[in-house]
C-alpha positions as a printed Julia matrix, in Angstrom:
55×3 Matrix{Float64}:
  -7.48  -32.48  -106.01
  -7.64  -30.8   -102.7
  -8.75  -32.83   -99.56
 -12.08  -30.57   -98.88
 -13.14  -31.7   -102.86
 -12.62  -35.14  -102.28
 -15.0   -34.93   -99.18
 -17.24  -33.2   -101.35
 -17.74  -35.78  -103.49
 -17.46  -39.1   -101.72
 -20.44  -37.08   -99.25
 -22.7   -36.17  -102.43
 -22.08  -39.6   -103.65
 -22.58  -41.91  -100.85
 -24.9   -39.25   -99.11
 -23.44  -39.65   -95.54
 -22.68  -36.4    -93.7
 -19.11  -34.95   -93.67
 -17.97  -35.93   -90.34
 -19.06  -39.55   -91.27
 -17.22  -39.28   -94.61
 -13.79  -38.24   -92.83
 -14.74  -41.03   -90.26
 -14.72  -43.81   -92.95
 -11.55  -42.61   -94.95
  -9.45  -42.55   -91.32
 -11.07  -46.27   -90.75
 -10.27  -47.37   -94.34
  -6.65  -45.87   -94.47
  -4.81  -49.03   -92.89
  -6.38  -51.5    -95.22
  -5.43  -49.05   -97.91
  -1.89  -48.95   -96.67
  -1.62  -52.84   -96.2
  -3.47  -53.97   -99.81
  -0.64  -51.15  -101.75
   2.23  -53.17   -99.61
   0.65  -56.35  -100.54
   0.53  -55.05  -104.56
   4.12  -53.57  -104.35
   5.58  -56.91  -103.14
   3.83  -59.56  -105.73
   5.07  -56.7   -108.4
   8.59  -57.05  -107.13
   8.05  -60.66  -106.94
   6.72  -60.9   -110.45
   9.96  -58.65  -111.59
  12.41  -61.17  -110.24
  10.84  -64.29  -111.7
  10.14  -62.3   -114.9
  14.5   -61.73  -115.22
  15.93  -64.64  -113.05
  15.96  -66.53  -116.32
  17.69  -63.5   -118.36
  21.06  -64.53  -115.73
């Protein structure tokens, strides 16, 4: 999906202009980046508990 689509949509969705639909996915971005860390580690945590008894 190409960037200018995306904006399309959210805008028509949530009805706020473009400019304020580029605004909110820039202020969003570093939550998104921190919650996928956050995900990736309990994953590799679950992996390790899941095999430390196969040892």
């Amino acid at each position: 999906m190409f960037y200018a689509e995306m904006i399309e949509k959210y805008s028509e969705k949530f009805n706020p202009s473009k400019a304020d639909t580029i605004a909110e996915i820039l202020r969003a971005y570093p939550k998104l980046i921190a919650y996928k860390q956050k995900v990736i580690e309990g994953e590799s945590r679950s992996f390790v508990r899941m095999f430390s008894n196969a040892v």
